[in-house]
N, C-alpha and C positions, 0 to 999 in steps of 0.2 A: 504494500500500500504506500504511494508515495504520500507524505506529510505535509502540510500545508500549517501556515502556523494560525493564522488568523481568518475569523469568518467575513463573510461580502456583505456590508448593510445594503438588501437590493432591494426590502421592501418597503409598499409604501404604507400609508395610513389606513387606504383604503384595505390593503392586502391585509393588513394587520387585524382591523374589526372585522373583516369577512372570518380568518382564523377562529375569532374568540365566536360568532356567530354558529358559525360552521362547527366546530365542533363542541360546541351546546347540543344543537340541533341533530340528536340522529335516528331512537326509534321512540324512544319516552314520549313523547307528545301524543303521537299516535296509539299507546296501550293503557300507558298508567294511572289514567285519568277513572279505569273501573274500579283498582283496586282503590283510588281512593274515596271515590262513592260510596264504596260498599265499608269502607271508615269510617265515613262521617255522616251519611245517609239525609243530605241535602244538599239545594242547590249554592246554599251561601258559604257553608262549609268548606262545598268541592272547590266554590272563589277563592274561601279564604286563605286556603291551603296552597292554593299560587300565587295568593299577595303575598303571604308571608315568605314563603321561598325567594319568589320575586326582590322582596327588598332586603333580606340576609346578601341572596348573588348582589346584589346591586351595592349596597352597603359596605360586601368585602370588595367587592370589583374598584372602590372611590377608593378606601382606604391600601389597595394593593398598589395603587399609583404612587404613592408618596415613597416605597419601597424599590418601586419599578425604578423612577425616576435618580433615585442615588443608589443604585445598583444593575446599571444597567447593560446586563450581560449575562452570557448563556448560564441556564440551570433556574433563573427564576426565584420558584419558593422555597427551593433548595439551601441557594445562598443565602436567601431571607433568612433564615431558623440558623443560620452557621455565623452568620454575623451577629444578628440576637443572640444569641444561646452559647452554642458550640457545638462541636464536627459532629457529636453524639446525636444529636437530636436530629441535625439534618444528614445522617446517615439513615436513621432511622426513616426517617420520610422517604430517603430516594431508595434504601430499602424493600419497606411497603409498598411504594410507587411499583419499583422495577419487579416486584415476585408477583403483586396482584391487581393493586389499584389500576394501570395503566394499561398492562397486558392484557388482564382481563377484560379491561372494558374496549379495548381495539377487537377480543375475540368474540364479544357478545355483539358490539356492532357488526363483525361481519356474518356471524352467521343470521343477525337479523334482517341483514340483508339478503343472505340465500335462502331462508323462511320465504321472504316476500319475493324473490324472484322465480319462488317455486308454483306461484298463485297464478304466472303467464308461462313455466315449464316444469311440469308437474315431475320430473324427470329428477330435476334437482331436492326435491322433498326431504327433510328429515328423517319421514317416514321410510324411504328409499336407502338401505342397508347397504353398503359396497364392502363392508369387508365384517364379517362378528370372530371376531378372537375369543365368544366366548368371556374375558374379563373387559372386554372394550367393542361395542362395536362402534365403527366405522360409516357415517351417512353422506351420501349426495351433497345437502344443505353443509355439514362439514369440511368439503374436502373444498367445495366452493369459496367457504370462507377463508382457507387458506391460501387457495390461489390468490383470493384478492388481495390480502396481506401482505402474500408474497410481490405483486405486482405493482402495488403500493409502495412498497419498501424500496425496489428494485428504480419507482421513479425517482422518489427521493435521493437516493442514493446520485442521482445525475445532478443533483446541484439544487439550490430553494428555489430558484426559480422554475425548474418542473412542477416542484409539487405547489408555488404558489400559483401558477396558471390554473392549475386543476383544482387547487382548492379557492380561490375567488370565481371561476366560470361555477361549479357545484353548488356553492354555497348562493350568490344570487339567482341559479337557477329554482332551489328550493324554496329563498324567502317568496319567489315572486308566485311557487306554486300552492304553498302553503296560504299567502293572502290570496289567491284566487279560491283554496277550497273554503275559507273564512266568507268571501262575497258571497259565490255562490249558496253556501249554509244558509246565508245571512236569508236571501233570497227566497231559499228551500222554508225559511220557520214556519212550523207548525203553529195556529195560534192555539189551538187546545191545550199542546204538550208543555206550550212557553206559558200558558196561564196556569197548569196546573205545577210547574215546575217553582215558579216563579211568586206566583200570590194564591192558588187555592188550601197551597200547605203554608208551614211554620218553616222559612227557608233558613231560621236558624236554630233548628231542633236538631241538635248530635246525636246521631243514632247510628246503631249497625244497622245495617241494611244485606239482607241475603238475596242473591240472586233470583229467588222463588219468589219475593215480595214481601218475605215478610223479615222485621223490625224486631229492634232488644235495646231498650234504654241500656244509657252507661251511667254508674255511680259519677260523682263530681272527678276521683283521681282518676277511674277508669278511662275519662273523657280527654282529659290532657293525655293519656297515654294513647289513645285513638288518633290524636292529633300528629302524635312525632310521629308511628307507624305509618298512618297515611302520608307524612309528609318524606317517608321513606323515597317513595316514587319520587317526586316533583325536585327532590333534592338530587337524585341520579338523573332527571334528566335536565338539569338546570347546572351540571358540576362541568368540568374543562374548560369553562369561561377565561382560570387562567394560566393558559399554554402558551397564552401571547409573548408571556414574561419567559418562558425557556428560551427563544428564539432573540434575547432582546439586541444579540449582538449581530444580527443580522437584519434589523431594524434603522430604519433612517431616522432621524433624529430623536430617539429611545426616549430620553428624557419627557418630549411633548408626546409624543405619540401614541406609546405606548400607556398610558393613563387616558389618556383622549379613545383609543378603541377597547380597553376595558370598560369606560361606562357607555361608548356608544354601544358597542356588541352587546352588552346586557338588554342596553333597553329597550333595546330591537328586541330579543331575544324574549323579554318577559311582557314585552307587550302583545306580540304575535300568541303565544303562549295564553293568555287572558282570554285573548278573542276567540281562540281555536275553543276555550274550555266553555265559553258563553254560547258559542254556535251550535257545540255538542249539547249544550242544557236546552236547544230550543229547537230540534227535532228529533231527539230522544228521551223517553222520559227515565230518570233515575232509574229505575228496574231495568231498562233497557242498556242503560250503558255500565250498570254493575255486573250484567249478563251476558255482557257480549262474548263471543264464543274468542275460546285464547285470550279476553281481555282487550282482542282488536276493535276498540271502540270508532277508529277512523273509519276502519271498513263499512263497519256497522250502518256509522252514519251517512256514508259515499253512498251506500244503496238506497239512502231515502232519497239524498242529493241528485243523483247523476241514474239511478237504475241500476239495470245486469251491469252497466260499463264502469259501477263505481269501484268493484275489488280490483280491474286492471288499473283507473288512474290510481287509485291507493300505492298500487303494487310499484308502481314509477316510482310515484313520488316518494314511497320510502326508498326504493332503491336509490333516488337522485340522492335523500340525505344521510343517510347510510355511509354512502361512495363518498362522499365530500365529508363525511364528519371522521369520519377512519382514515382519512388524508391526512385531517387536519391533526389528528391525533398520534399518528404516527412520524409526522414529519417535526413532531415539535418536541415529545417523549426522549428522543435521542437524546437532545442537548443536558438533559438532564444528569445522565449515566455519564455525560460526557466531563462536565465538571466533579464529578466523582470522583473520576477518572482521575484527573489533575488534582485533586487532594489526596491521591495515592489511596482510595478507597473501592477501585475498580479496576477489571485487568488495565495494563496499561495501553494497549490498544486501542480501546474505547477511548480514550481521551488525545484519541490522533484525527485531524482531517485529513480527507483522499483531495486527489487532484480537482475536486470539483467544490473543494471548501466547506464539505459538510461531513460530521462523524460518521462515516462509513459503516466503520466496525458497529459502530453503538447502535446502528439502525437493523444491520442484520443480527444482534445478540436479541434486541427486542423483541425481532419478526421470529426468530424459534420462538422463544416462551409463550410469546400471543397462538403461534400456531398450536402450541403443548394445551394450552389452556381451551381451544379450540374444540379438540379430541377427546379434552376430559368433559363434557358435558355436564360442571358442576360450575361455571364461569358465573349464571346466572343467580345460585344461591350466593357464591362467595360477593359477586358485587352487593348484594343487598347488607352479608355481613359487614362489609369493607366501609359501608357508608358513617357510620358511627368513629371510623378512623379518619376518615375524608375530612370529616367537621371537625374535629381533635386539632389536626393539626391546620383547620381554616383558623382557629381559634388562635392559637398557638402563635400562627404567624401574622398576624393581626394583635395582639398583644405585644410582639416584636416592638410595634411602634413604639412604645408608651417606653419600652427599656431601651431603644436606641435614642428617641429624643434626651435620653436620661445620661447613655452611657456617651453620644456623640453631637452633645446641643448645637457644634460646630460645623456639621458635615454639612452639606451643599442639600437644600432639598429645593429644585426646580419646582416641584408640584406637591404640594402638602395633603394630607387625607382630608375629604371634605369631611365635614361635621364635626369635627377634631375636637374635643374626645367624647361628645354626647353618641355618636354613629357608631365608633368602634367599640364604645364599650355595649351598646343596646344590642351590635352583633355578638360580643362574646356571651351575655347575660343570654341569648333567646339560643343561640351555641350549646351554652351548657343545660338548660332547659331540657331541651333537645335531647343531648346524649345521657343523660339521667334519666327522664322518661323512657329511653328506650332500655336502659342500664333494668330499670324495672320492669317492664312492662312487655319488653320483645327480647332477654338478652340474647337468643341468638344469633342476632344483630347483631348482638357486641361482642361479645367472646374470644369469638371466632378472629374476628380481624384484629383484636388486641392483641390475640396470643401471635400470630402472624408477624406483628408489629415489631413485639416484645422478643422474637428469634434472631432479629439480629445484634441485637444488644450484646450476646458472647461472640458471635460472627464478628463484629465492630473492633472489640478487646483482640480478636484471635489477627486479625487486619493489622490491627495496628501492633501489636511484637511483632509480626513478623518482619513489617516495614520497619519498626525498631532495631531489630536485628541483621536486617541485611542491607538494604540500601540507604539513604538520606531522604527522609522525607523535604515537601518543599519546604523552601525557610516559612511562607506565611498560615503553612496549617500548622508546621513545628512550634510557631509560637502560641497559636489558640489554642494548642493540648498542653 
């Protein structure tokens, strides 16, 4: 592999909120919206539960600026937690990141992609066995999402500007298809379904809701514990907002910019979001989109919308954001492993560029794991565990602020967090909320991905003697240990 020392600032502003857009955006919008009906078992609820995600992402996305902006260079929230903290903590994150948070979620996008491309080629199907080993088998819908992965991988690998072509044409492909299936909805409303939805019930009565129809009050804590579960979904599919900060060295003027399409890309993001969840309340009634078969509440609703022809545009339209969200996520993940890398916490390969200015190595280490994760057909429980780690360390690095304005009142901050410090603390406060409700109420939610967390902590100690003992660490992680 030839080495290149330094990355190409090639993108631009606009390339950069597409990024953070694009890979928000991939199959969550389209399913998650039953399981959280069947949460809260209303129409105000099912709002409320994406306002409040909505302004957490939004909330961390202002205050992730102020970070972005005097740190602005590859690995992101990585560096965040290493400069707050120390190498432990933001080992632990790229860690977690690199075994499941990131892999997994590039593997569950793509095989949500070969799910839905299996609705226009029944061929590629889940269902569709290619190989049973008996302790593993083998699907269609699997081997496709590999491929993608792999092909994915394989652009990026050609430098940022392949995968930023591919990831700003995808990503405005989807926003313009997604506000077309919102018009049209809008179009499609039902008035019966929108007044019973809307004003014949109690739209703010928290209830379980079962797919059958029928209804289970919750006790007062039961109800808060309702609320983080449901907001299980809307938080997976509202998370990689910020990969913009991995890439920030390949970014044209980081400092502005990169803050600038963090709160753009958000609010794009959670406005689109809003409307898709208001157009599903107003030709489906709540039973209908707690029941939707697989949870495919989009589908559901395309055949009120559009007829027989609404499972094929569905089938597009996720494939469109699927394809661009698993770009986005994959082409930004690398830089991650790549500053690791150069803290002497990952092979040292990983932390080389190829001829084309991008971490080569790091892009093909991720594309195995995301393919391993693929094959295990367990990606979809572990991200749900994982989410309870995702907010930990959203907290975490958002908290950074308050000890580096403490530890460094002098360092240069171009763009300060907005709300400072009423926003960042109402984010950690409604953070920990959150992961305590779920600590009682769902922990295998939590467990799971603590323990995950919590393994490389002797991995870390076993890292570092060994770089103790053989080579020189660089001078500026020698000095933060």
């Amino acid at each position: 592999m030839q080495e290149h020392s330094a990355f190409k600032p090639s993108l631009r502003l606009i390339d950069a909120t597409m990024l953070v857009a694009g890979s928000m955006i991939g199959s969550g919008i389209f399913i998650v919206s039953a399981d959280i009906t069947r949460n809260t078992g209303s129409a105000g609820w099912l709002m409320a539960v994406w306002l409040i995600t909505g302004f957490m992402t939004l909330t961390a996305a202002l205050s992730y600026g102020e970070l972005s902006a005097m740190y602005p260079k590859a690995g992101g929230q990585y560096v965040y937690l290493k400069e707050a903290y120390n190498p432990l903590i933001s080992f632990l994150y790229g860690w977690s990141f690199f075994t499941v948070i990131h892999t997994a979620t590039i593997a569950a996008v793509g095989v949500a992609f070969a799910k839905f491309t299996a609705y226009l080629w029944p061929q590629f199907s889940e269902d569709h066995i290619i190989l049973d080993l008996n302790f593993l088998q083998i699907s269609a819908a699997q081997l496709l999402s590999i491929l993608i992965i792999i092909l994915l991988t394989f652009i990026n690998t050609r430098g940022v500007n392949s995968g930023k072509l591919i990831q700003t044409t995808f990503t405005l492909a989807k926003l313009l298809s997604l506000l077309g299936l919102i018009v049209f909805g809008f179009y499609a409303i039902k008035s019966d379904v929108w007044q019973t939805n809307w004003t014949n019930v109690d739209i703010w009565n928290l209830q379980k809701l079962s797919p059958d129809g029928s209804v289970e009050s919750y006790t007062t804590l039961a109800a808060f514990g309702a609320i983080a579960a449901a907001m299980v979904g809307s938080i997976f599919s509202s998370d990689s907002w910020h990969t913009v900060t991995f890439i920030a060295g390949e970014i044209k003027n980081p400092q502005k910019n990169i803050g600038l399409s963090l709160a753009l890309g958000t609010i794009i993001v959670t406005v689109i979001y809003l409307l898709t969840n208001v157009m599903y309340t107003g030709v489906l009634s709540l039973q209908e989109i707690a029941s939707a078969d697989k949870d495919r509440v989009a589908v559901t609703a395309s055949h009120v919308i559009f007829g027989n022809a609404g499972t094929t545009i569905i089938a597009i339209m996720i494939m469109v954001s699927t394809f661009g969200c698993n770009n986005g996520l994959i082409l930004a993940g690398a830089r991650v492993y790549y500053s690791m890398a150069k803290d002497g916490l990952f092979f040292r390969q990983v932390g080389q560029l190829n001829k084309n200015s991008v971490p080569g190595f790091a892009l093909w280490i991720q594309c195995i794991v995301a393919c391993i994760w693929s094959l295990s057909g367990r990606y979809g429980d572990l991200l749900d565990m994982i989410s309870f780690v995702v907010v930990v360390f959203y907290m975490l690095t958002i908290a950074g602020i308050f000890i580096l304005r403490t530890k460094r009142p002098d360092a240069p901050r171009p763009y300060k967090a907005v709300g400072y410090p009423v926003l960042p603390v109402l984010y950690i406060l409604m953070g920990l909320a959150f992961c305590l409700l779920l600590i009682i109420y769902k922990p295998t939610y939590t467990w799971p991905g603590l323990i995950i967390t919590l393994t490389g902590i002797p991995i870390y100690f076993l890292i570092r003697k060994n770089r103790n003992t053989g080579e020189k660490l660089p001078e500026t992680f020698e000095k933060q240990i």
